[in-house]
Each structure stands twice: as structure tokens, then as C-alpha cells.
C-alpha positions as CSV (number, residue, x, y, z in Angstrom):
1,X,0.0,0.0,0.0
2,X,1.8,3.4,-0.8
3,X,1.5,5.9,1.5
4,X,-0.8,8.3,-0.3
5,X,-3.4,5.6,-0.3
6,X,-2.7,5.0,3.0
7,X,-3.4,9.0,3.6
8,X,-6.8,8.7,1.8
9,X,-7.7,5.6,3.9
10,X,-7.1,7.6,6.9
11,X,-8.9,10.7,6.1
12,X,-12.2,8.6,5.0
13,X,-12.0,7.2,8.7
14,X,-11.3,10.4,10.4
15,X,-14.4,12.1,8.8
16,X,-16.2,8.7,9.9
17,X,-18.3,10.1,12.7
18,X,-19.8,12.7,10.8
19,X,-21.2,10.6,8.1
20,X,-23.3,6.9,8.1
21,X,-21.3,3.8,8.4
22,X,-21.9,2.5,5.1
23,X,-21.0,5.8,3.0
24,X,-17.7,5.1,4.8
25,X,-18.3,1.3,3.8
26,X,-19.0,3.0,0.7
27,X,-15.9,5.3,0.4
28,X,-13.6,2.8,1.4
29,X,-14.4,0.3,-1.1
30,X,-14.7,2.6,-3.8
31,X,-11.1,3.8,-2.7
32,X,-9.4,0.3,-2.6
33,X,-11.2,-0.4,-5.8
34,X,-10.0,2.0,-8.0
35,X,-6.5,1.2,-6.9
36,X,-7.2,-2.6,-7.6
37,X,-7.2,-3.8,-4.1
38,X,-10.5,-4.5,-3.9
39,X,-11.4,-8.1,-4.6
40,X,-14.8,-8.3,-6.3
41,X,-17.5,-11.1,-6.4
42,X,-17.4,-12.4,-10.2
43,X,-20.2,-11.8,-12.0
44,X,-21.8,-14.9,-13.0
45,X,-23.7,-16.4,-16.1
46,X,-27.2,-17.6,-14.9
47,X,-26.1,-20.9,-16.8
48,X,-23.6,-21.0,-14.2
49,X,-25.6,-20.5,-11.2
50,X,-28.6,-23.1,-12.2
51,X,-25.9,-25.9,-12.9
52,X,-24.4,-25.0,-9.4
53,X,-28.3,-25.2,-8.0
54,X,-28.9,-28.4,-9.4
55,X,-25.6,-30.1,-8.2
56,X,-26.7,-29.4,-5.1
57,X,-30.0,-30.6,-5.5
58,X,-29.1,-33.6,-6.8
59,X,-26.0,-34.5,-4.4
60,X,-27.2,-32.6,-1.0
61,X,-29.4,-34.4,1.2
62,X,-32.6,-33.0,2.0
63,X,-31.3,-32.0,6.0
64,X,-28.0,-30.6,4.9
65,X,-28.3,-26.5,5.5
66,X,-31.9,-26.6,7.1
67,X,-32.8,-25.7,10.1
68,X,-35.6,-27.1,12.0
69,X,-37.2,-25.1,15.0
70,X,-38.5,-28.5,16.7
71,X,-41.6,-27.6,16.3
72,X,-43.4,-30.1,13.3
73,X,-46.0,-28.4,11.6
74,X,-44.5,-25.0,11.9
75,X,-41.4,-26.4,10.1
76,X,-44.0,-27.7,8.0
77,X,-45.5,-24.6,7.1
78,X,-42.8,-22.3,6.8
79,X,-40.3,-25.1,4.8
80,X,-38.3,-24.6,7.7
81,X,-34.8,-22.5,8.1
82,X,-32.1,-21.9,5.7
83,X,-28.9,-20.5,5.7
84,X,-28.8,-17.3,4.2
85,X,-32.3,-16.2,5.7
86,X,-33.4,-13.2,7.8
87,X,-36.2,-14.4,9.9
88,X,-38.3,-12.2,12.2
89,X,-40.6,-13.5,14.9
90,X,-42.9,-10.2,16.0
91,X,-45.6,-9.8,18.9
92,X,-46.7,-7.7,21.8
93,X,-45.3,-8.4,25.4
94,X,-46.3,-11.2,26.6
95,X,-46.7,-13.5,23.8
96,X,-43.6,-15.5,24.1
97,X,-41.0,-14.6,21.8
98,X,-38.3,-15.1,24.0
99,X,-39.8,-18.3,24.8
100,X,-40.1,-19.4,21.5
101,X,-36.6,-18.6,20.6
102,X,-35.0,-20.5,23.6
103,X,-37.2,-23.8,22.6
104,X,-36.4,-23.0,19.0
105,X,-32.1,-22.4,19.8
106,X,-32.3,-25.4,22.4
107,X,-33.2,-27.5,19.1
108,X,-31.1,-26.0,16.3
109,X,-28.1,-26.2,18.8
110,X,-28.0,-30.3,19.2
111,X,-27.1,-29.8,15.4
112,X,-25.5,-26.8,14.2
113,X,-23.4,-24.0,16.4
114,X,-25.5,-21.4,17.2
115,X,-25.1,-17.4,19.0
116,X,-28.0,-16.2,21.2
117,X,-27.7,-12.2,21.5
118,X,-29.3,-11.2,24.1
119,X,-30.3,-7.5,25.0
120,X,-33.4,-7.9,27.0
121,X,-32.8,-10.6,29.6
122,X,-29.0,-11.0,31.9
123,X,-27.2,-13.8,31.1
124,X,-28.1,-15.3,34.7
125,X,-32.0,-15.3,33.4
126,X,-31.5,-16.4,30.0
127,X,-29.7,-19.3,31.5
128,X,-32.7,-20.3,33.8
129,X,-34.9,-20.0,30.9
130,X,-32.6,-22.2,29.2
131,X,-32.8,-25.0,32.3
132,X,-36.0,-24.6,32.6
133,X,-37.0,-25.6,28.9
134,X,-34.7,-28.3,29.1
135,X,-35.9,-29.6,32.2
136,X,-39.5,-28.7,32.5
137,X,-39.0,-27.1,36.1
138,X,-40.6,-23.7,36.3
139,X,-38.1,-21.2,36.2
140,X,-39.4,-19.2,38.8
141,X,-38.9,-21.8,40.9
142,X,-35.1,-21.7,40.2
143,X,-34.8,-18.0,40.7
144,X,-36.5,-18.3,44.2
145,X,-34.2,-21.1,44.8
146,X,-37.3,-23.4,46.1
147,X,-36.7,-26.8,44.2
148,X,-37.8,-30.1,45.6
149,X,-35.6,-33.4,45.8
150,X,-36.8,-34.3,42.4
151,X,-36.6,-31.1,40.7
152,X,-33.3,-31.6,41.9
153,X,-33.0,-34.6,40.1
154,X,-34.1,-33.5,37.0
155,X,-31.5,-30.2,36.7
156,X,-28.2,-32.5,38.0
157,X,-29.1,-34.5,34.4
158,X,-30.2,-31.5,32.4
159,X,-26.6,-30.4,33.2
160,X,-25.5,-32.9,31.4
161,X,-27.5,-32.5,28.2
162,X,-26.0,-28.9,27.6
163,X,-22.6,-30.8,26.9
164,X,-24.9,-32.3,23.8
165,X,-25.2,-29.0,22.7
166,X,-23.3,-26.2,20.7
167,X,-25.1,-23.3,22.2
168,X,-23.1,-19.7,22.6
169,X,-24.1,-16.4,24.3
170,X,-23.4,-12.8,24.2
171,X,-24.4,-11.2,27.1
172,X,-23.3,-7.4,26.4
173,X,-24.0,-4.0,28.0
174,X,-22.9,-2.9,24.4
175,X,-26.2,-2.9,22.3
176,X,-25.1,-0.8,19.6
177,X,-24.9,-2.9,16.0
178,X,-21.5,-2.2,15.4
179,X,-20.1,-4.3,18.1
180,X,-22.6,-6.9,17.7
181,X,-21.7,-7.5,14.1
182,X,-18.2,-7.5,15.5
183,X,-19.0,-10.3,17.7
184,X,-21.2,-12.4,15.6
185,X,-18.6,-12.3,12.7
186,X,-15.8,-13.6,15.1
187,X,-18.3,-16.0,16.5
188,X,-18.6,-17.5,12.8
189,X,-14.6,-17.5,11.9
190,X,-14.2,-19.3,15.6
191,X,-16.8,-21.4,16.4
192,X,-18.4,-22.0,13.0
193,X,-21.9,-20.5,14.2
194,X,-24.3,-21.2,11.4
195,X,-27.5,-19.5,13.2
196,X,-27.7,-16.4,15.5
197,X,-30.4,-15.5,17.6
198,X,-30.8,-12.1,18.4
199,X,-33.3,-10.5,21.0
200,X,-34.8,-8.3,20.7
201,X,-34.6,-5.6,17.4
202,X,-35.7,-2.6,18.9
203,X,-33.1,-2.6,21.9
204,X,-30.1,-2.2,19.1
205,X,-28.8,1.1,18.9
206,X,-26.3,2.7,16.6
207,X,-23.6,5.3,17.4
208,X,-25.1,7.7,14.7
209,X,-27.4,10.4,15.1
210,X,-31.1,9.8,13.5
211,X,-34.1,12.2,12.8
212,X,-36.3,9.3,13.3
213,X,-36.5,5.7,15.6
214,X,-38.2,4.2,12.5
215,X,-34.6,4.8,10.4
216,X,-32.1,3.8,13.3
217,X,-34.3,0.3,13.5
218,X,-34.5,-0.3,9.6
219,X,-30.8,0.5,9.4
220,X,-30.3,-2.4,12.1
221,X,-32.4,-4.7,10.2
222,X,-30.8,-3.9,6.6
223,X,-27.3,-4.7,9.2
224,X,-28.2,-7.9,10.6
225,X,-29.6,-9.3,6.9
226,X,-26.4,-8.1,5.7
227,X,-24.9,-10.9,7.9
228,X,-27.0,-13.5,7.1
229,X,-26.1,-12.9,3.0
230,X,-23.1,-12.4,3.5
231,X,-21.6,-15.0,5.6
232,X,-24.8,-17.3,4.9
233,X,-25.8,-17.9,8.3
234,X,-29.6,-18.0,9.0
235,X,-30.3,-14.6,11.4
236,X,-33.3,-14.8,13.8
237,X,-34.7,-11.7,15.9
238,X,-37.4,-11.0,17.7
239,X,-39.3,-7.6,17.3
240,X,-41.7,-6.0,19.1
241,X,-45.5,-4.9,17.4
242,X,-47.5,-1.5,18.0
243,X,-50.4,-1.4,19.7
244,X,-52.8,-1.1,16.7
245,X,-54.4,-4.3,17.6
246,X,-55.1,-2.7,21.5
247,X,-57.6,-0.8,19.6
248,X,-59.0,-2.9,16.9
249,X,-62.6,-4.7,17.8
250,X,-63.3,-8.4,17.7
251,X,-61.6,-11.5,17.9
252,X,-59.8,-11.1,14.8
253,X,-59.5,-7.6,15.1
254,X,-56.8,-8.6,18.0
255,X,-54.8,-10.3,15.7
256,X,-51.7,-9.2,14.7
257,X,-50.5,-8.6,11.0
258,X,-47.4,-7.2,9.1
259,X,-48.3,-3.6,9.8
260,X,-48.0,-4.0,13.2
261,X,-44.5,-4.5,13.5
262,X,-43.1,-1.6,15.1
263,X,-41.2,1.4,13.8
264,X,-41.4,-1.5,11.1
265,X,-39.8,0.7,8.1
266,X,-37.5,-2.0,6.5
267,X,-37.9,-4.8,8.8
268,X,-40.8,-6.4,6.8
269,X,-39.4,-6.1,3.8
270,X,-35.7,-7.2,4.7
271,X,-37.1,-10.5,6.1
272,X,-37.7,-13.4,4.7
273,X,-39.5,-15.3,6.6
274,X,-42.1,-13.3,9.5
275,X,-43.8,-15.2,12.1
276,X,-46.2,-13.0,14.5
277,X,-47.3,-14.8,17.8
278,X,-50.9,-14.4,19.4
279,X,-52.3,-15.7,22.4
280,X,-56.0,-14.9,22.2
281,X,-56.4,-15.4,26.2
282,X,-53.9,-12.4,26.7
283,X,-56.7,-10.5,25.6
284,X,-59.7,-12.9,27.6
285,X,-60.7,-14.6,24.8
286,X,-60.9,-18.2,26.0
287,X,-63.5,-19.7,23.5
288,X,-62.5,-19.8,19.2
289,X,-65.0,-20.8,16.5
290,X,-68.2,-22.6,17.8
291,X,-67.2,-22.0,21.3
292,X,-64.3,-23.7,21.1
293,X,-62.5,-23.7,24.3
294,X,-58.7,-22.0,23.2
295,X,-56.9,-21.7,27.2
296,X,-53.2,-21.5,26.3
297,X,-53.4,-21.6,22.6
298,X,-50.7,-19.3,20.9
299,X,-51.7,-19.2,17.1
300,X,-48.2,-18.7,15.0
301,X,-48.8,-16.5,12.0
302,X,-46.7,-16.9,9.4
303,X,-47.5,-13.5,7.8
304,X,-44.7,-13.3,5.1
305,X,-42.5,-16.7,3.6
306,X,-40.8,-15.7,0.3
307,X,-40.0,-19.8,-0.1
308,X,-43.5,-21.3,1.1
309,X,-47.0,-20.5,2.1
310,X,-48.6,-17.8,4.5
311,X,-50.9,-19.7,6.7
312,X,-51.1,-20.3,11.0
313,X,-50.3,-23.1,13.4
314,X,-50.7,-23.5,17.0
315,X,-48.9,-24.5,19.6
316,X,-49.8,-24.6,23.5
317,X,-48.2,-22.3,25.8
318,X,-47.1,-23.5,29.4
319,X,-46.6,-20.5,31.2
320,X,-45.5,-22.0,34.4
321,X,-42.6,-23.2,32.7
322,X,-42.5,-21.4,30.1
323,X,-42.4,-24.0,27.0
324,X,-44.0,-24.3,24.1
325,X,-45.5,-27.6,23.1
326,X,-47.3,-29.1,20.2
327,X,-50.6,-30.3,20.4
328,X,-50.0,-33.9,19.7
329,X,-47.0,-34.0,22.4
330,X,-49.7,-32.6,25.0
331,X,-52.2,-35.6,23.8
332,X,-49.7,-38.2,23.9
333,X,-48.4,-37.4,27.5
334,X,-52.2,-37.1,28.6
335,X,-52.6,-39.4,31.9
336,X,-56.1,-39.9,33.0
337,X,-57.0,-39.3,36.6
338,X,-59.7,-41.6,38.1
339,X,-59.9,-39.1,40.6
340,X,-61.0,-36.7,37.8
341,X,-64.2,-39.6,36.8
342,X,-64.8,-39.1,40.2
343,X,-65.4,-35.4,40.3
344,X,-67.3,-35.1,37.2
345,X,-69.6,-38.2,37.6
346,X,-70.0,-35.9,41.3
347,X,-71.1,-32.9,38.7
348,X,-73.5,-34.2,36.5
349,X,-77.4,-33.7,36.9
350,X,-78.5,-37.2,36.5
């Protein structure tokens, strides 16, 4: 490098502050370019790329580079997780999301290295939520510290399954998206991370000055697709929704859609995938179509999937826990109580 391009480098990265990061980005390639140190991606024939595609096709088998969430029919529904994807999982406090995404990373992470970002809970109660998925003790219980011999029990070989598991965490005071690109990036060279888990969107901030939350936001969305392209890693992040549905009537009027996401801006049109999570009894509705009872129902929406369909599943929601479950696993580990005969044949009229 001679020294006048060395100057120039300098100069674009002391006027750095004043300007956005990527007409720096910008700058700096531009720079290196024109003096032919800049190593472009070759253009390719489309000839090229569908004989590539095919290859694949033909010698890949169909669980090499998907991601399953551990959840059947969802996976079904949404043609599950790929590298390469920007996924957003949206809803209102109290839905779940960060439940979701700690069943979801507990699965992914028995095959593939995976980074959990968070910004919203410490590392000391992401970790409980973690033990308590994994070993279906309440996790209140384990922050009050008031477990019984066989809770006990079930944590000492829950320990043990963690081993099974290639599960990392960044637990940083440092939201802003600089330094968590930073991180994710060396978590890839390092540890070969092939998913990250990021929660939640709207607690990312950048060290730029913006006229509007809706821009600062979109520009983190446009930064953390950028990662899943470019180092084709699949990026999920949960995002929080306005409260347009507060004030919509009805039962469906309460449910959420694409719009809702908030200070949304880019983020619905950077992802690829969205799911939106509603639990109708959040807002006392307890009976669905034909009066249906729906107690702990959470309905996932798949609102947007640019490789599948748009359509809803549902999954029940154990808040004690939390956990997620499907609705078969619930039937199957149904036990009949003979106490239970007891109390309704007590009940009935006749």
C-alpha cells in the first residue's frame, strides 16, 4: 500500500463520525477499488448458477443447511430455516418470543453451532430460561431457589445435556450494532456459528445520530440481513409490534399482521421469513369458533415466507414453565385421573 493511499484511507475514517457507516463502507471500497485492491465477487452467467443449484439438489441431502425449529407443523408450514435467511418472529409483550426462541435455539443447537444475542434478559436469566425448557422445572422456581428433591434430580441430568449441545451467548451491555456485528462475525470464523439468535430488534442502537427511531431500527435490520447474506448464516430476531391491535374490535380484530411491526420501516421487507405470535387469552378470549375452548393456545402466524406459504399453526403455551408444546405432544403425554371420573360423575345432573 503506498502511502498516499494510506493518507486517503485515513482521512475517509477520520471524517467517519460525521457521516453513516456505510457511505464510509462506501468510500472505502470505492477507494481500494480503483486502486485494484479490492477483490470483487465475479459476476456470474445464470447458466452457471442453475448448474451449481442443481448439483446441489441432486447430491445434497434433504437435511443438509436446514434448520428445523422443533416444532413439526410449523417447520412444515414455513419449509423450515435456511442459511442465508433473515427471519423475524414479531408480537406484543407477553406473547412468548423469547420463549419461543429458547425452545427453537435449544433445538437448532443439538445440530449446528448457534449465537443467542441477548439485550433484554441478563445472562443469569436467559440461562434459567434455558434449564427450565430443558428440564421442564418452572423457572421461577429456580430463581426463588425453592426446588424439591426431584426437581433436583431433574437439573443434575439436564446439566448434562448442555454438553450435547453447541449453544453460545453474548451477554453485552454494548447494544449498539457495530459491536454486535463484530461479535457475531468472530463467533462465525471461531466457532463455525451457522445461526444467531438475536433478541430483541428494537433494543439495538447505533452510534449515529437519527431524525427518526423508525430509520435507526431499519438501518439495524438492513445490518443484521447483511450478515446473514453475506456470511450465509440463518439470522433470527425478535421484534416487538405497536399497539394497533389494543384498539382494533373483535376476535380477529386482535390479531396481529405485518403492519404492526413496530417502527417496522425495512424490517418487513428485509425478512424473509415473518412469524407473528398471538395468544387470544392475553386478551380474555378463551372460546375460538363454535365456542371452542382455546386456554393456552398461541396461534403462529406466518405472515410473510418468500419460499413457502402464509398460513397459522398452534402450539400450546405453558406459562408456568415457560415452553411451548405441540398439540399432539400434549395428547400423547395425557394421563387420565380416576380421581377426575370421580369429580365429574359428582357434577353431572342425573
Amino acid at each position: 500500500m503506498t502511502p498516499e493511499l494510506q493518507q486517503k484511507i485515513e482521512d475517509i475514517i477520520a471524517h467517519g463520525q460525521q457521516i453513516d457507516d456505510r457511505a464510509v463502507v462506501s468510500q472505502l471500497k470505492k477507494l481500494l477499488y480503483e486502486n485494484g485492491n479490492f477483490d470483487e465477487k465475479d459476476t456470474k452467467p445464470i447458466a452457471e448458477l442453475v448448474a451449481e443449484g442443481l448439483r446441489q439438489l441432486k447430491t445434497e441431502t434433504p437435511q443438509n443447511g436446514v434448520f428445523k425449529t422443533g416444532f413439526k407443523d410449523l417447520d412444515s408450514l414455513t419449509g423450515d430455516f435456511f442459511p442465508g435467511e433473515f427471519i423475524v418472529v414479531g408480537g406484543r409483550p407477553a406473547m412468548g418470543k423469547t420463549t419461543f426462541l429458547v425452545d427453537l435455539s435449544l433445538n437448532i443447537s443439538n445440530t449446528v453451532p448457534l449465537l443467542f444475542v441477548t439485550l433484554d434478559l441478563s445472562g443469569e436469566q436467559l440461562a434459567n430460561r434455558f434449564i427450565a425448557s430443558l428440564s421442564e422445572v418452572p423457572a421461577h422456581r429456580l430463581l426463588q431457589k425453592t426446588l424439591s428433591e426431584k426437581e433436583w434430580e431433574r437439573i443434575d441430568k439436564t446439566e448434562k445435556k448442555f454438553a450435547d449441545h453447541q449453544l453460545f451467548v453474548l451477554d453485552s451491555r454494548n447494544n449498539g450494532i457495530t459491536a454486535i456485528k463484530a461479535h457475531c462475525e468472530k463467533q462465525i470464523r471461531e466457532n463455525g456459528v451457522k445461526v444467531i439468535v438475536v433478541d430483541y430488534l428494537q433494543l439495538i442502537r447505533s452510534n449515529q445520530h437519527w431524525r427518526q427511531r423508525v430509520d435507526e431500527v431499519s438501518y439495524a435490520s438492513r445490518e443484521l440481513k447483511e450478515i446473514a447474506r453475506e456470511h450465509n448464516v440463518c439470522v433470527i430476531v425478535s421484534s416487538s409490534l405497536n399497539r394497533s391491535a389494543e384498539y382494533r374490535d373483535g376476535i380477529e380484530g386482535k390479531r396481529p399482521i405485518l403492519a404492526d411491526l413496530r417502527e417496522s420501516g425495512a424490517i418487513e421487507q428485509d425478512a424473509d421469513k415473518v412469524i407473528l405470535l398471538h395468544r387470544p387469552e392475553y386478551y380474555k378470549i378463551f372460546e375460538g369458533d363454535k365456542g371452542k375452548d382455546i386456554s393456552g393456545i398461541t396461534e403462529f402466524i406466518v405472515a410473510k415466507n418468500r419460499n413457502g406459504a402464509t398460513n397459522e399453526v398452534r402450539l400450546l403455551f405453558d406459562a408456568e414453565i415457560p415452553q411451548f408444546k405441540t398439540l399432539v405432544d400434549v395428547k400423547k403425554n395425557f394421563k387420565f385421573s380416576s380421581k377426575r371420573l370421580k369429580d365429574i360423575d359428582e357434577d353431572l345432573p342425573f
